[in-house]
N, C-alpha and C positions, 0 to 999 in steps of 0.2 A: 543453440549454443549450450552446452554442455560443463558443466564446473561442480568443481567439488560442492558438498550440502555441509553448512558448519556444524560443529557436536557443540553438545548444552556447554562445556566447558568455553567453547569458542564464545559463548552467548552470553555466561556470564563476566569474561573476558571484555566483552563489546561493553556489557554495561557500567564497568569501572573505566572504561574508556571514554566512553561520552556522558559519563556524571557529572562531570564541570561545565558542560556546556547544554546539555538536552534538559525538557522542564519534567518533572515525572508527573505525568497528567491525573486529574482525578477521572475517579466511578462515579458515577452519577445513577440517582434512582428514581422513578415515578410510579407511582402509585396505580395513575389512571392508567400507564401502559401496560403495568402488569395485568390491571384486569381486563384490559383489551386483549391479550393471550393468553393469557391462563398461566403464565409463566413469569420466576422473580427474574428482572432483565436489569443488569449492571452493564451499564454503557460506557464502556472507556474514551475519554472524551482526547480522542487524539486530535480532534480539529482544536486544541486548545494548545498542542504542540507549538514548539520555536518555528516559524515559516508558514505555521496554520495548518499541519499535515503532519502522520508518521513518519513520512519518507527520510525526515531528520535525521532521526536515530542511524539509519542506514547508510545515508549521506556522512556525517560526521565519524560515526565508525570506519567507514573506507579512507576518508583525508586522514585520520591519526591515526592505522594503521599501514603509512606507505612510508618509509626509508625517506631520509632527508634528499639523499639524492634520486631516488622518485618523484618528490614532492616540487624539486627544483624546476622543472618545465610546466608544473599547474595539472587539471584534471579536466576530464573531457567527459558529458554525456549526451543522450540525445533523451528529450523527455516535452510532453505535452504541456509540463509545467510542474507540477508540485516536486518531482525529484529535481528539474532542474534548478526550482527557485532554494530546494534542499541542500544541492551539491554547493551551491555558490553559497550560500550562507559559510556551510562548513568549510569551505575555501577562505573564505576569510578568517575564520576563525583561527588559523591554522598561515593564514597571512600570503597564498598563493593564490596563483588565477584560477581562472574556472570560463570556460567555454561550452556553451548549451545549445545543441541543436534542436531548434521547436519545427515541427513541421506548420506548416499553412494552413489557417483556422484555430488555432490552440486558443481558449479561451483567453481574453482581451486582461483581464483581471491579473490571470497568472503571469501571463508575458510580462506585463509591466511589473511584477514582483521578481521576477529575475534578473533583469535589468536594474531594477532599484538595489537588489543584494550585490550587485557588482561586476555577475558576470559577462561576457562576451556574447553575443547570441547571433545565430549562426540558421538561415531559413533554407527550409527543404519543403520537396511535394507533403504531402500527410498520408503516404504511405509507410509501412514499417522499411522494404527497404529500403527506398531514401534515408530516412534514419540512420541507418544501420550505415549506410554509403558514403553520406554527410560527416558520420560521426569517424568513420575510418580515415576519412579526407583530412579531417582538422587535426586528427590523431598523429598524422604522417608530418602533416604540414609544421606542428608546434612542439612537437616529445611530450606532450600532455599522458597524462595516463587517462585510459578509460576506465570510465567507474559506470558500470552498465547498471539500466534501473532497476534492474531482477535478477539477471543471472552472472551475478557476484557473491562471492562467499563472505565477504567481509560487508556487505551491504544487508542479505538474509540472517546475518547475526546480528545486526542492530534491530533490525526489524524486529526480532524475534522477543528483545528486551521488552517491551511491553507487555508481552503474557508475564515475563516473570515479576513485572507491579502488580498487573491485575491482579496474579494467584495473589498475590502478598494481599493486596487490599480488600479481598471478595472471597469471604470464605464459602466452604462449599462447594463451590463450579464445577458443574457436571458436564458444562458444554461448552465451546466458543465460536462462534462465527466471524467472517470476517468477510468482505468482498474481497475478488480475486479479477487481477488481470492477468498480468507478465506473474505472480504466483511467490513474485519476493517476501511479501508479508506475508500468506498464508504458510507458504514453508517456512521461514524462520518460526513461525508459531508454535505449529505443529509438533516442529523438532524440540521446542521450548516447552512445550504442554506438555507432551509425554514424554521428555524427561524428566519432568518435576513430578507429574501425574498421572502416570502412563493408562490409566482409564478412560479419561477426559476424553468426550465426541468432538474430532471437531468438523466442521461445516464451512464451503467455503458461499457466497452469496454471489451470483455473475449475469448481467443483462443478457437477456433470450437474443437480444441482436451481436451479440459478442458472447456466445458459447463455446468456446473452442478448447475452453479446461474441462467441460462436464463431458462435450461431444470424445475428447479425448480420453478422458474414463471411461468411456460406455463404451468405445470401438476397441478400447485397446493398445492406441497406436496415436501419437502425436499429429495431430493436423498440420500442415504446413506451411499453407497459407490459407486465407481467408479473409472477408471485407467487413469491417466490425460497420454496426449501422443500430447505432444507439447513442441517447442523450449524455451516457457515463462517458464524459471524456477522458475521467482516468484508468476507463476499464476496457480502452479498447487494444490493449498490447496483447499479441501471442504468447499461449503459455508460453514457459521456456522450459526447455527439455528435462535440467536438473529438477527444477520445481516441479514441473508434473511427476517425476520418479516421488519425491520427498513427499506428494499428495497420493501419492499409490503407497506407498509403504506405511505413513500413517491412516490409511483408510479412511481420507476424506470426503465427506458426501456434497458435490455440487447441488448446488439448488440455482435455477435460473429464474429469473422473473421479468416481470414486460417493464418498457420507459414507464407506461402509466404504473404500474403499482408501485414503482420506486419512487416515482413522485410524489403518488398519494404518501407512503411515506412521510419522505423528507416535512411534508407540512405537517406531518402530526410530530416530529419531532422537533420542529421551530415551533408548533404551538403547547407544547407540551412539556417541551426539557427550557425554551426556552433559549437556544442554542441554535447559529449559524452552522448548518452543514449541511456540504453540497450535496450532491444527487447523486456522486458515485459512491458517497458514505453510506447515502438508505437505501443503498441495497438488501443490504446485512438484516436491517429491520424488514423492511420490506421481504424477505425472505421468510423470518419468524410470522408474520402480516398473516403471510401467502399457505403455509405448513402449521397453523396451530395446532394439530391436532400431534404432530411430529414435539412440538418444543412445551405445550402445555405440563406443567409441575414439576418443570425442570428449571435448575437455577444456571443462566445462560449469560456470558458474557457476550457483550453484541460490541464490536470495536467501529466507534464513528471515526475513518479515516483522516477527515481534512473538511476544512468548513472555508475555504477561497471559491466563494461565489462572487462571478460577476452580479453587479446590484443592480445593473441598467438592463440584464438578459436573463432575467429567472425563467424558469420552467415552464412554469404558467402565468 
């Protein structure tokens, strides 16, 4: 799917739009991780986000930028959880419905946080086209609008607000990482970093078993389909087409890494920052983990996603 890429102005746009509602998360620093990489690591602690995820920003940006009579029939996505438990918040906020198609298996945690914000929930197979299928069907069935998890322009401009706290909060920043699924956050980023900064490396972080943004870089040519088969639940969506252009244009370098090293991970940043965050967040760390020798004496923003882990089903 194919959609326009927002310009910084769109992004600084989104961030006066969802200022009364989105929380602006802190940086967070550790001592011990920096000497574990050799690098100064400011962690934007997005799992501290409204809904427990970035996806907010992007979510609430699409609900208060749709026409009142847009708005009037509700909004429709299809998402594993953390966009859908996002879009339904900002559905409420905003005082309309909100319909989420989870495919079969979505973590137990998440589901019931969708359902608790209010929306509608709607099960499919746990394939992407199901999704996509599902989400067409409810689309027809209700006038809802579709507010797709990634490839939306008005969703890649919330996203994208986040780099513009960080730069504000983290002087310096020479680099940023971020995990990459569907490529929504990482483009809003990208586009957001260098136009503030236009030097700034950035890096995107992706499970070896859901490669299909780095395998896309390297061939040249968007994959089309493929079976993600990794513990990142929220990193198993297809790039999308805009967002890998928006990753080739800002010369972003994938880094893939395995379940186990994203896990090792995640326990060194529950035991160390002190902080709830899932296993699709350490990637990003896990990335810097994996390439010290790539991030060492550089000052790196490392973006923790989303910290909604099931309590009863951790990793190890």
């Amino acid at each position: 799917m194919s959609v326009r890429l927002p310009t910084l102005d769109e992004i600084h746009d989104a961030a006066a739009r969802i200022a009364p509602h989105a929380v602006v998360t802190p940086v967070w620093r550790n001592a011990s991780l920096d000497a574990l990489t050799g690098a100064a690591l400011y962690f934007k602690c997005e799992n501290l986000q409204r809904g427990g995820a970035f996806k907010f920003r992007g979510a609430c940006n699409a609900v208060w930028s749709l026409t009142d009579d847009e708005a009037a029939c509700g909004v429709v996505t299809h998402s594993s959880g953390n966009h859908g438990n996002a879009l339904a918040m900002a559905a409420a906020t905003r005082g309309i419905a909100a319909h989420v198609v989870v495919p079969e298996g979505a973590v137990r945690a998440k589901v019931e946080a969708i359902e608790q914000a209010g929306a509608t929930l709607h099960r499919c197979a746990p394939t992407i086209a199901a999704r996509e299928a599902t989400a067409a069907e409810v689309q027809q069935a209700t006038g809802a609008v579709m507010v797709h998890p990634y490839a939306n322009t008005h969703v890649m401009a919330g996203q994208g607000t986040l780099v513009l706290e960080l730069l504000q909060q983290s002087e310096g920043l020479d680099t940023i990482i971020t995990p990459v699924g569907g490529g929504g956050l990482l483009s809003g980023c990208a586009i957001a970093a260098h136009g503030v900064k236009p030097a700034i490396k950035m890096h995107g972080a992706e499970p070896a078993g859901a490669a299909d943004a780095a395998e896309s870089l390297a061939r040249g040519s968007r994959i089309e389909h493929f079976t993600p088969n990794t513990i990142c639940d929220g990193l198993r969506a297809l790039i999308g087409e805009s967002n890998l252009t928006a990753l080739r244009e800002h010369y972003v370098e994938v880094i893939t890494v395995s379940d186990e090293e994203t896990i090792a991970a995640m326990k060194l940043l529950w035991q160390n920052l002190k902080l709830m965050v899932e296993v699709s967040s350490a990637t990003a760390f896990a990335a810097v983990l994996k390439q010290r020798e790539r991030f060492a004496g550089r000052r790196v923003g490392v973006v923790l996603t989303g910290g909604n882990v099931d309590l009863d089903d951790l990793p190890w």
